[in-house]
Residue frames as a rotation matrix with the C-alpha (Angstrom) as fourth column:
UNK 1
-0.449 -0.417 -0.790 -17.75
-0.066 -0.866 0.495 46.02
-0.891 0.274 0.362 11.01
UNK 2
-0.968 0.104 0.229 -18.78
0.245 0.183 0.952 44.59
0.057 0.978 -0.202 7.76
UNK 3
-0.225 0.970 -0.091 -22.72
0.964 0.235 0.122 44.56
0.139 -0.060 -0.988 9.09
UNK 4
0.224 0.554 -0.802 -22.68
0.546 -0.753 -0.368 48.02
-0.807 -0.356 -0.471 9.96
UNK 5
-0.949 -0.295 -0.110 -20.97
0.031 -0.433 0.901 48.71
-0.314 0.851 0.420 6.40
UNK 6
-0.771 0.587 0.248 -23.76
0.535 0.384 0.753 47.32
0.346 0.713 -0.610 5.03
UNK 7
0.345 0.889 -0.300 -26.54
0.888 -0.413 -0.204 49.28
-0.305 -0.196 -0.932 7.28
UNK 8
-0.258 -0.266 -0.929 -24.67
0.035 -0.963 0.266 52.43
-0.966 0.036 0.257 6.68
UNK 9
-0.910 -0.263 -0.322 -24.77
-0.198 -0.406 0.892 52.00
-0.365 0.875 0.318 3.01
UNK 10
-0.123 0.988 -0.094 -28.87
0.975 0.138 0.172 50.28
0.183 -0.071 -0.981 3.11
UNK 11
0.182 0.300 -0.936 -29.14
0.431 -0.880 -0.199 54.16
-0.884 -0.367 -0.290 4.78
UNK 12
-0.573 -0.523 -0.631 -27.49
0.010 -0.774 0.633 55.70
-0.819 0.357 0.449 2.56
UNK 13
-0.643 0.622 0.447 -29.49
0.664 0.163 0.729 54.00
0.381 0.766 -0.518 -0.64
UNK 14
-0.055 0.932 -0.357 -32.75
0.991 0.095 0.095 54.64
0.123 -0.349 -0.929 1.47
UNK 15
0.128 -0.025 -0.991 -31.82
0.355 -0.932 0.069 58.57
-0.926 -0.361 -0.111 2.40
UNK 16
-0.809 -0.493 -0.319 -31.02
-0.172 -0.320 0.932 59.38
-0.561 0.809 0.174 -1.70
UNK 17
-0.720 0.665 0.197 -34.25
0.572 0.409 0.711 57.79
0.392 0.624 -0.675 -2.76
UNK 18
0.243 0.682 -0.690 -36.23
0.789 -0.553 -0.269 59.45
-0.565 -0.479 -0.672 0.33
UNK 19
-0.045 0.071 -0.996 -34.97
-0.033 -0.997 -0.070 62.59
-0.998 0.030 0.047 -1.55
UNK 20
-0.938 -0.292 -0.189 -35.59
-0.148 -0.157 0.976 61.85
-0.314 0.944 0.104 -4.78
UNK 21
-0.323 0.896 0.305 -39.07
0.858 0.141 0.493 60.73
0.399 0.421 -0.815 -4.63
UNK 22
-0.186 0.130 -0.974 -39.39
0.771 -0.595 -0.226 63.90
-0.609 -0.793 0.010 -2.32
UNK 23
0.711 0.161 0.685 -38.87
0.669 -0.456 -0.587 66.05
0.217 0.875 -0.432 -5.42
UNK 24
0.565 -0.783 -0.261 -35.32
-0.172 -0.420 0.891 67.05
-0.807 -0.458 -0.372 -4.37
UNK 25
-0.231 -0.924 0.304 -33.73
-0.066 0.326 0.943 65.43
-0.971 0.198 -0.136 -7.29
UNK 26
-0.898 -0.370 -0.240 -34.20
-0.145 -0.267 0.953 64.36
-0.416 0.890 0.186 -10.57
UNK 27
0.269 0.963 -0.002 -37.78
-0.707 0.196 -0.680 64.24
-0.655 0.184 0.733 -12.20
UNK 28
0.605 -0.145 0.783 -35.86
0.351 0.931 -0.098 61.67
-0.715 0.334 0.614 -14.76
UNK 29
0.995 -0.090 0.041 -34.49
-0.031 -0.678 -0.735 63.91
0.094 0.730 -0.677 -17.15
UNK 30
0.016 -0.999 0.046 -30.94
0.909 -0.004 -0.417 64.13
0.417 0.049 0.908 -15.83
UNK 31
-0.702 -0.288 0.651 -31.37
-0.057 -0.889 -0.455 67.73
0.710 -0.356 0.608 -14.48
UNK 32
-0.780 0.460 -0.425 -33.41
0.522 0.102 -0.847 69.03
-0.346 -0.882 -0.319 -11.23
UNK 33
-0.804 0.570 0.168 -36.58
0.090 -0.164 0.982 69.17
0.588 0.805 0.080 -12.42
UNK 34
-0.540 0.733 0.413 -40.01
-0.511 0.105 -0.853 70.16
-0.669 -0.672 0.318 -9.87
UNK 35
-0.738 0.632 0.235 -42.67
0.669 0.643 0.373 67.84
0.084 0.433 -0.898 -10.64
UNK 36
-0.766 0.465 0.444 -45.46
-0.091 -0.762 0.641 69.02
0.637 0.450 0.626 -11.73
UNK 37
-0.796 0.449 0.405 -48.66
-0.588 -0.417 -0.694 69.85
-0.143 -0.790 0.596 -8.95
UNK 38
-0.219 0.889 -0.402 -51.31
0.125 0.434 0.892 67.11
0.968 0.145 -0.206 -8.30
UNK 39
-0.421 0.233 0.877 -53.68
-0.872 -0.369 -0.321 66.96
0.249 -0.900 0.359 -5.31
UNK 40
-0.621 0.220 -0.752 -54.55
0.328 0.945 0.005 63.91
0.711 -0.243 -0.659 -3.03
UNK 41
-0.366 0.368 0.855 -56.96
-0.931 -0.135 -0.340 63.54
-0.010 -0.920 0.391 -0.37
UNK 42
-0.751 0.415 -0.513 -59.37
0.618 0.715 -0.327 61.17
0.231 -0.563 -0.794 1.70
UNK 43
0.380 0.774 0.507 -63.02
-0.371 -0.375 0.850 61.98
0.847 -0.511 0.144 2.88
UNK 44
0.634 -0.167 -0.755 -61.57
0.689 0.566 0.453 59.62
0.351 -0.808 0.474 5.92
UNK 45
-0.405 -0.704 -0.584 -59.11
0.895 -0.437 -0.094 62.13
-0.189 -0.560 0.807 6.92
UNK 46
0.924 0.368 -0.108 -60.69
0.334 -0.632 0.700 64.68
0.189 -0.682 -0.706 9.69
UNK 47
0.930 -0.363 0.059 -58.38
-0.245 -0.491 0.836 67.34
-0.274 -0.792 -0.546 10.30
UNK 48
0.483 -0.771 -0.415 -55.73
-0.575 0.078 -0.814 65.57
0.660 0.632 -0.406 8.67
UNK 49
-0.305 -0.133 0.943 -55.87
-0.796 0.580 -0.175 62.55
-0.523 -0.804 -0.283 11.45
UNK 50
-0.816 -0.356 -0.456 -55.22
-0.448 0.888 0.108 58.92
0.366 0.292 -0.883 10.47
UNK 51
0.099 0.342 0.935 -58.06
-0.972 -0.169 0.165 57.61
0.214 -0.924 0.315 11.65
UNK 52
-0.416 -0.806 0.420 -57.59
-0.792 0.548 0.268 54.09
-0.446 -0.221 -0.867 13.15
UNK 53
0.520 0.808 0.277 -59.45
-0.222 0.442 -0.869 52.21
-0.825 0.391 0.409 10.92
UNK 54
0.902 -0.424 -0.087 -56.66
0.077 0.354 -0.932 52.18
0.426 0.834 0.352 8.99
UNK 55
0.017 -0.899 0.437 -54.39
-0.947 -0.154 -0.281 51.76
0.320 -0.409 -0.855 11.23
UNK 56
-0.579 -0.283 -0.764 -53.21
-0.015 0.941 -0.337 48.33
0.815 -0.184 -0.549 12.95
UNK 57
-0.950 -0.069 0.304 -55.42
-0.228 -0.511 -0.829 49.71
0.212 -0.857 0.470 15.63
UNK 58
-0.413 0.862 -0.294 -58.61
-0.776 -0.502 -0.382 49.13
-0.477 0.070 0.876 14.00
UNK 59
0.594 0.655 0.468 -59.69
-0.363 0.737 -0.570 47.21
-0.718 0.169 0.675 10.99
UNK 60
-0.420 -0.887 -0.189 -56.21
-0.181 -0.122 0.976 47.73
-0.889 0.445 -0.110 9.14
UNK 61
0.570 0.250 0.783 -58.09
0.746 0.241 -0.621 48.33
-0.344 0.938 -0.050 5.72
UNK 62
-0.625 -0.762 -0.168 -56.61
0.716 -0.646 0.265 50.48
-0.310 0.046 0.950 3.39
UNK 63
-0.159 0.760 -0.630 -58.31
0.295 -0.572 -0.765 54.32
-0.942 -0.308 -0.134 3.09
UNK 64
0.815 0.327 0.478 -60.01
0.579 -0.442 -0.685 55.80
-0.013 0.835 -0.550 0.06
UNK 65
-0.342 -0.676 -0.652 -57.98
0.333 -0.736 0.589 58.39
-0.879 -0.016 0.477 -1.51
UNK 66
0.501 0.732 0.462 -58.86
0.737 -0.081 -0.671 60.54
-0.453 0.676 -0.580 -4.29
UNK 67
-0.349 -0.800 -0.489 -56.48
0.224 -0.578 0.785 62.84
-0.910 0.164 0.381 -6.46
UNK 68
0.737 0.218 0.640 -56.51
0.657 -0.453 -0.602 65.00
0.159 0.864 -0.477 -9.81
UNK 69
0.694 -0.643 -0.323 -53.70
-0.678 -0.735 0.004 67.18
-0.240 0.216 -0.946 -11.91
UNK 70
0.117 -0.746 0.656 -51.68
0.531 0.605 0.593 64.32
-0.839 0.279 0.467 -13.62
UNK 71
-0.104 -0.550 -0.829 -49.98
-0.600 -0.630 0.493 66.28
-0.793 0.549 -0.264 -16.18
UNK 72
0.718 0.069 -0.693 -50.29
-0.695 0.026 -0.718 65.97
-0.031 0.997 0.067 -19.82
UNK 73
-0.079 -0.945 -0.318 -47.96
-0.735 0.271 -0.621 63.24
0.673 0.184 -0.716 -20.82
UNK 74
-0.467 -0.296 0.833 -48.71
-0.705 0.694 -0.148 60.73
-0.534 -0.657 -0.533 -17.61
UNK 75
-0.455 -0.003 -0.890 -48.53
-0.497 0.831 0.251 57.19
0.739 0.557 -0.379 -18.98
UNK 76
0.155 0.009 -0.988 -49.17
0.671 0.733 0.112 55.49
0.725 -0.680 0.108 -15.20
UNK 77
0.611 0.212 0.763 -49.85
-0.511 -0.630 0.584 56.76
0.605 -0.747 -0.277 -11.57
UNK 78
-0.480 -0.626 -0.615 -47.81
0.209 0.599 -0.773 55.54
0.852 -0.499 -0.156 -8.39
UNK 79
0.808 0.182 0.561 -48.96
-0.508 -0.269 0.818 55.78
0.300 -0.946 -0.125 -4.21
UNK 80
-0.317 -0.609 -0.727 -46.41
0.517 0.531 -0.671 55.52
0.795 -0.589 0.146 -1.87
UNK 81
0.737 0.675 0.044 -47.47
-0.080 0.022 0.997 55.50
0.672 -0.738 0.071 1.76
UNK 82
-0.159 -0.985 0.069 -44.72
0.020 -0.073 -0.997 56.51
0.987 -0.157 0.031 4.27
UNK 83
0.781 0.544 -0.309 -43.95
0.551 -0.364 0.751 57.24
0.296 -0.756 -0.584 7.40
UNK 84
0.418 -0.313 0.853 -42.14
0.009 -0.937 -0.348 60.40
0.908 0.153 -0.389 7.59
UNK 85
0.546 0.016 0.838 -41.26
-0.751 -0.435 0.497 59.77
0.372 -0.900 -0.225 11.28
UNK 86
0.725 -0.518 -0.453 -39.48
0.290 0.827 -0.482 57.09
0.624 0.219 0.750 10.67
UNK 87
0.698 -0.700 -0.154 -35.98
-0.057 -0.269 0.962 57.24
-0.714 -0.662 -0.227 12.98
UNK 88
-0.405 -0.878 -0.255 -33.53
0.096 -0.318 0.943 56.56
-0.909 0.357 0.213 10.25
UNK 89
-0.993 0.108 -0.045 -35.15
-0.084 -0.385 0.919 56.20
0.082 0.917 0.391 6.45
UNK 90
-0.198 0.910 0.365 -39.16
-0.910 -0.032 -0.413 55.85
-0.364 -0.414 0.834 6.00
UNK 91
-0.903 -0.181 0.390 -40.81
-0.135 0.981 0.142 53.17
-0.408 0.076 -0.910 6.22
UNK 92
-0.837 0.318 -0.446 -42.88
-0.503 -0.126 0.855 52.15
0.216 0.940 0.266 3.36
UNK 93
-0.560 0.736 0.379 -46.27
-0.436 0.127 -0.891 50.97
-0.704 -0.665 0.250 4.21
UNK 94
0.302 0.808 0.507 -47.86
0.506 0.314 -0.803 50.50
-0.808 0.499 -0.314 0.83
UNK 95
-0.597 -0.556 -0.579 -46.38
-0.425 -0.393 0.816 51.08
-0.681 0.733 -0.002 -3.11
UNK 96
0.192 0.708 0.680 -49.28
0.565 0.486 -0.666 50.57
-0.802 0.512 -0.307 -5.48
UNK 97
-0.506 -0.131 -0.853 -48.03
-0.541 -0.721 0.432 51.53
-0.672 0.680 0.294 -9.31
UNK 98
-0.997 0.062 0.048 -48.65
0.066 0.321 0.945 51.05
0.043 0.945 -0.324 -12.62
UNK 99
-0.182 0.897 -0.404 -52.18
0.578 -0.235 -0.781 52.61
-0.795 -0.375 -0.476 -12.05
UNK 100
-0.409 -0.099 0.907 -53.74
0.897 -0.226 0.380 53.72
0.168 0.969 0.182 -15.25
UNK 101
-0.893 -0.356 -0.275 -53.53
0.388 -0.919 -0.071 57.46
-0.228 -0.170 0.959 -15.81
UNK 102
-0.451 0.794 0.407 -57.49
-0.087 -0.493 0.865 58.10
0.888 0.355 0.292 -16.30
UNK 103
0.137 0.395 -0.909 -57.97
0.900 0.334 0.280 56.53
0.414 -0.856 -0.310 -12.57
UNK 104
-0.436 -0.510 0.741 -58.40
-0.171 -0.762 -0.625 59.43
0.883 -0.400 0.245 -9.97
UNK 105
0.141 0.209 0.968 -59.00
-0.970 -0.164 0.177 57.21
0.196 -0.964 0.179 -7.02
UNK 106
-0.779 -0.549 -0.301 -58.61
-0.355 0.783 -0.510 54.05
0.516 -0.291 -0.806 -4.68
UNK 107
0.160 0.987 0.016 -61.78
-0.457 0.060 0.888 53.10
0.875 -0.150 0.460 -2.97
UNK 108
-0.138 -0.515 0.846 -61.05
-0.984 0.165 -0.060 51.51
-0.109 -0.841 -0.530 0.46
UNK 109
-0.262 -0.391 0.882 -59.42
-0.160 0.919 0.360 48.26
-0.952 -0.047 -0.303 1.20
UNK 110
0.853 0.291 0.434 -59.13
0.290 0.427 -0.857 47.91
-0.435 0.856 0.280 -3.30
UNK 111
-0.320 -0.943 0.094 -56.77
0.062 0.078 0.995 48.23
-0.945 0.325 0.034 -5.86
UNK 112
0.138 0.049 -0.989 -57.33
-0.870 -0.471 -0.145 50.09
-0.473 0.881 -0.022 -8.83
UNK 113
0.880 0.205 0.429 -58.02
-0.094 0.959 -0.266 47.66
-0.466 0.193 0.863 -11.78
UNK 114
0.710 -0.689 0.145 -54.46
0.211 0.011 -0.977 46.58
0.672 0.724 0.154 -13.38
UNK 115
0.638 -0.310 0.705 -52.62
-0.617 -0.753 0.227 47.97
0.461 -0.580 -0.672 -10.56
UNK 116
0.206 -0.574 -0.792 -49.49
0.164 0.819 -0.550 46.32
0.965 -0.017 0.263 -9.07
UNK 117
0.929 -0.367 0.048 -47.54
-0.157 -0.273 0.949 46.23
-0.335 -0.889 -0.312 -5.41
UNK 118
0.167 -0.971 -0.173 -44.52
-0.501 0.067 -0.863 46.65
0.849 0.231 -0.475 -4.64
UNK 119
0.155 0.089 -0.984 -43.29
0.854 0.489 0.179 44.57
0.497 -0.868 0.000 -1.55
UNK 120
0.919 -0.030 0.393 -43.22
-0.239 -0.835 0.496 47.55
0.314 -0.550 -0.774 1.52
UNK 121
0.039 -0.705 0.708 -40.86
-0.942 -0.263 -0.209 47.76
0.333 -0.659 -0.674 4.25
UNK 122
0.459 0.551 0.697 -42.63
-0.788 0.615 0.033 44.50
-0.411 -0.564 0.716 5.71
UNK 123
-0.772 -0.633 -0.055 -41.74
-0.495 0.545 0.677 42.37
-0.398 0.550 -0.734 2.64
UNK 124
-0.262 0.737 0.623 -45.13
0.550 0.645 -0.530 41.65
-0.793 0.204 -0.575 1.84
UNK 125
-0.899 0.285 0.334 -47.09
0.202 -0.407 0.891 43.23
0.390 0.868 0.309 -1.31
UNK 126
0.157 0.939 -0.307 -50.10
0.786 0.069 0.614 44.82
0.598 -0.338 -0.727 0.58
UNK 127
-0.087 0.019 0.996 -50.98
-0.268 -0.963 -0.005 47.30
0.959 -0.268 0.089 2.26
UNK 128
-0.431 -0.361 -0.827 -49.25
0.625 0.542 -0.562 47.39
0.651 -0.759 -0.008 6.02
UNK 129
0.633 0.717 0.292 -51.57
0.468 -0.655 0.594 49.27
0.617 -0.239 -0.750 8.01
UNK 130
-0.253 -0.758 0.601 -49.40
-0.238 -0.553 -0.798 51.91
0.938 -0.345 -0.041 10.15
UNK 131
0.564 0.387 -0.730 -48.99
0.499 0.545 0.674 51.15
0.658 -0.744 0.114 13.90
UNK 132
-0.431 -0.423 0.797 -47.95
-0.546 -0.581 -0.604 54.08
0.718 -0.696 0.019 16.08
UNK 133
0.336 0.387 -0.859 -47.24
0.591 0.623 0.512 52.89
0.734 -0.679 -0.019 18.97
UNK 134
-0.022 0.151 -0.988 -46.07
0.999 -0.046 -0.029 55.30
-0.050 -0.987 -0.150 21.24
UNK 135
-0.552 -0.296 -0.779 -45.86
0.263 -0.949 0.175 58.91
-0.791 -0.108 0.602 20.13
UNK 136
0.866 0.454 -0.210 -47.86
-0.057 -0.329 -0.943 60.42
-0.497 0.828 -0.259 16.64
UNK 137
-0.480 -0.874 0.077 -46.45
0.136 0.013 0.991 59.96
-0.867 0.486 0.112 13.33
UNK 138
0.322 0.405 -0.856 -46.98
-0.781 -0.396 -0.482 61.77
-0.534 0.824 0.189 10.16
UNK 139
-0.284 -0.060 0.957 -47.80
0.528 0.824 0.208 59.54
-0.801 0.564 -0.202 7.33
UNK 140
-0.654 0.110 -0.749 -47.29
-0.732 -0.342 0.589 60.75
-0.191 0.933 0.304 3.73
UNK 141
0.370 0.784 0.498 -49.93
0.185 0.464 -0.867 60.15
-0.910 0.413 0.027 1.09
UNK 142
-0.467 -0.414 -0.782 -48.00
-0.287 -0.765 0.576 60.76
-0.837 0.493 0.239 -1.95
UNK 143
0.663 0.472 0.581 -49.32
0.349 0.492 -0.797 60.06
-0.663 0.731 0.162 -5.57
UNK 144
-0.351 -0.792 -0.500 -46.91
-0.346 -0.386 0.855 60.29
-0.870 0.473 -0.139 -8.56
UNK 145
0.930 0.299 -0.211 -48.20
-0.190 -0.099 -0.977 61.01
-0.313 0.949 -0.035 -12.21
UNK 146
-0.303 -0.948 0.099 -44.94
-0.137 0.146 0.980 59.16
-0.943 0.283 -0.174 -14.20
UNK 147
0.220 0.281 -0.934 -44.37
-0.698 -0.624 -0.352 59.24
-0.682 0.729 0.059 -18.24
UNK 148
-0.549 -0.215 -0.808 -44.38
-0.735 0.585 0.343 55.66
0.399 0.782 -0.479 -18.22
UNK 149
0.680 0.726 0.104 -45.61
-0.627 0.503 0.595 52.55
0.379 -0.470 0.797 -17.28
UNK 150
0.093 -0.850 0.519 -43.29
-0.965 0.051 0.257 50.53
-0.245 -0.525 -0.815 -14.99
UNK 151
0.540 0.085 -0.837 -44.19
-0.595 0.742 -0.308 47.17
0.595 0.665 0.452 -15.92
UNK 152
-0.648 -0.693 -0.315 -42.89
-0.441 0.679 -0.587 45.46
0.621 -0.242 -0.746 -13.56
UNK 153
-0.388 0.144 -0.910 -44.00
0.489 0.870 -0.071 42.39
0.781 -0.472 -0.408 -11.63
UNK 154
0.420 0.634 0.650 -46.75
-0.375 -0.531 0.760 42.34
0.827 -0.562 0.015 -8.92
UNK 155
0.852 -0.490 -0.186 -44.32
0.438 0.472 0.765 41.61
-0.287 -0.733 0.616 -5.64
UNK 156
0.312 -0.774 0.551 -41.27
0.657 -0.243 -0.713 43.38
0.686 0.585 0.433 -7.31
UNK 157
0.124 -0.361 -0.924 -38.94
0.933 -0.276 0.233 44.16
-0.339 -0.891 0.303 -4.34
UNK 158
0.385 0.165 -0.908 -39.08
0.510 -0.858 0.061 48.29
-0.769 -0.486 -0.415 -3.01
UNK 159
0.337 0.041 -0.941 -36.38
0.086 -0.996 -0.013 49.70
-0.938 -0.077 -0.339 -4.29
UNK 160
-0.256 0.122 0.959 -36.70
0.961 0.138 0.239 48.15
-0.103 0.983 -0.152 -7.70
UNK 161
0.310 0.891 0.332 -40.11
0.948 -0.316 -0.038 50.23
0.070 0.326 -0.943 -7.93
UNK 162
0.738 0.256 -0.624 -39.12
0.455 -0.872 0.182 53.11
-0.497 -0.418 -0.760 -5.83
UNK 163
-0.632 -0.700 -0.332 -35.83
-0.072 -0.374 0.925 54.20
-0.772 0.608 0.186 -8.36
UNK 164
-0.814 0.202 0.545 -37.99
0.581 0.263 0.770 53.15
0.012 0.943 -0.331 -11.26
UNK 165
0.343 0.934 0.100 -40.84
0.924 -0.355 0.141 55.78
0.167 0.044 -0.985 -9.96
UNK 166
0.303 -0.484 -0.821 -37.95
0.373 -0.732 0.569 58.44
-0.877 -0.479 -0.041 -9.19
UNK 167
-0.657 -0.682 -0.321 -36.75
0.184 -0.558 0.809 58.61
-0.731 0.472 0.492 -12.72
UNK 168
-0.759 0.514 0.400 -40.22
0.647 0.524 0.554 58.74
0.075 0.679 -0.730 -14.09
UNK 169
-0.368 0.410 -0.835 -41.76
0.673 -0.502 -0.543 61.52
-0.641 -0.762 -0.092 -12.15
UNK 170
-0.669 0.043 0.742 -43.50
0.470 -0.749 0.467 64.20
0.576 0.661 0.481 -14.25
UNK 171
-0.045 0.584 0.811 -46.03
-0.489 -0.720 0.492 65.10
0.871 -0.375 0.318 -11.05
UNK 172
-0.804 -0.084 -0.589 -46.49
0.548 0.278 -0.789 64.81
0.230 -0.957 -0.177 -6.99
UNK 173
0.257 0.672 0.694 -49.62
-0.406 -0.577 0.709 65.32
0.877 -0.463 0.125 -4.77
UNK 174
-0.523 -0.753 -0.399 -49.25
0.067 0.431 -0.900 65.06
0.850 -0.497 -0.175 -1.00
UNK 175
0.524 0.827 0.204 -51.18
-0.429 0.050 0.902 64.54
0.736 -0.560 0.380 2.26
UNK 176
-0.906 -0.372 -0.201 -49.54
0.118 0.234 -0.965 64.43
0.406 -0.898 -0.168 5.85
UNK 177
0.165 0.972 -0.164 -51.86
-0.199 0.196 0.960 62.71
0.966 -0.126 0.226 7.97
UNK 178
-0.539 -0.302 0.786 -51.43
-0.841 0.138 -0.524 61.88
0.050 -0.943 -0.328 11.93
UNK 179
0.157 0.498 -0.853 -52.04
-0.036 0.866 0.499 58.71
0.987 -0.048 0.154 13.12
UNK 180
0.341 -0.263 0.903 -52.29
-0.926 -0.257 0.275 57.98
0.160 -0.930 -0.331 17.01
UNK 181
-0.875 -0.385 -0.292 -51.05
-0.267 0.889 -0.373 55.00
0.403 -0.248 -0.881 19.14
């Protein structure tokens, strides 16, 4: 009883954050606030298809990505790398903050200079290449334009970062990508 207290309420955390970095909740401020419009992409994503080169399928590197529209005011960028298909909360793949706010890209398999991880889903600080294994699954690309710097430690466990990039929000770009098995 006690163990499923404890997944029920691990959900619960995990299903309040999924909607707060979502831009359902609070941009930090204390009221519901929309972040403000940035755009992400990838020359690697055809069609909006994962391709498996970054996947566990392939060479498991992580993909370019390239964004613009951080709002006046951003101090520090975030990426968080999901998977939206997740069965109960998503599962984090890759949390790279504290990206200075003149960067508008990642180059593959790099890390922006200064840039931290967070540990993923995995527990590791790195980027976990996704690994559909029997059905497609949409993987967010998300970038967040925040009005600080987070300062925290490189390894600094999930949902440290991910509450500390929820009440910081001042912009969101997004990219749903398919990956196959």
């Amino acid at each position: 009883m006690q163990k499923h207290r404890a997944r029920a309420a691990g959900t619960a955390a995990g299903a309040a954050l999924a909607l707060t970095l979502t831009g359902c909740g609070n941009a930090g401020s204390g009221a519901a606030v929309p972040p403000s419009p940035m755009s992400i992409g990838s020359p690697a994503f055809i069609q909006n298809m994962l391709p498996q080169r970054y996947t566990c399928h392939g060479a498991k590197l992580s993909p370019p990505l390239d964004w613009s529209g951080a709002p006046p005011g951003t101090k520090s960028l975030a990426l968080v790398v999901d998977d939206s298909s997740a069965p109960i909360t998503p599962s984090i793949y890759w949390l790279v903050f504290d990206i200075q706010p003149g960067t508008t890209d990642i180059q593959e398999s790099s890390l922006p200079t200064g840039a931290r991880q967070a540990r993923n889903s995995a527990g590791a600080a790195a980027y976990d290449p996704p690994c559909p294994a029997t059905r497609p699954h949409s993987y967010r690309f998300t970038i967040y334009a925040l009005r600080t710097t987070l300062s925290l430690p490189n390894g600094a466990p999930l949902l440290l970062v991910w509450n500390a990039i929820a009440a910081a929000t001042i912009g969101r770009g997004r990219i749903v990508v398919t990956g196959q098995p």
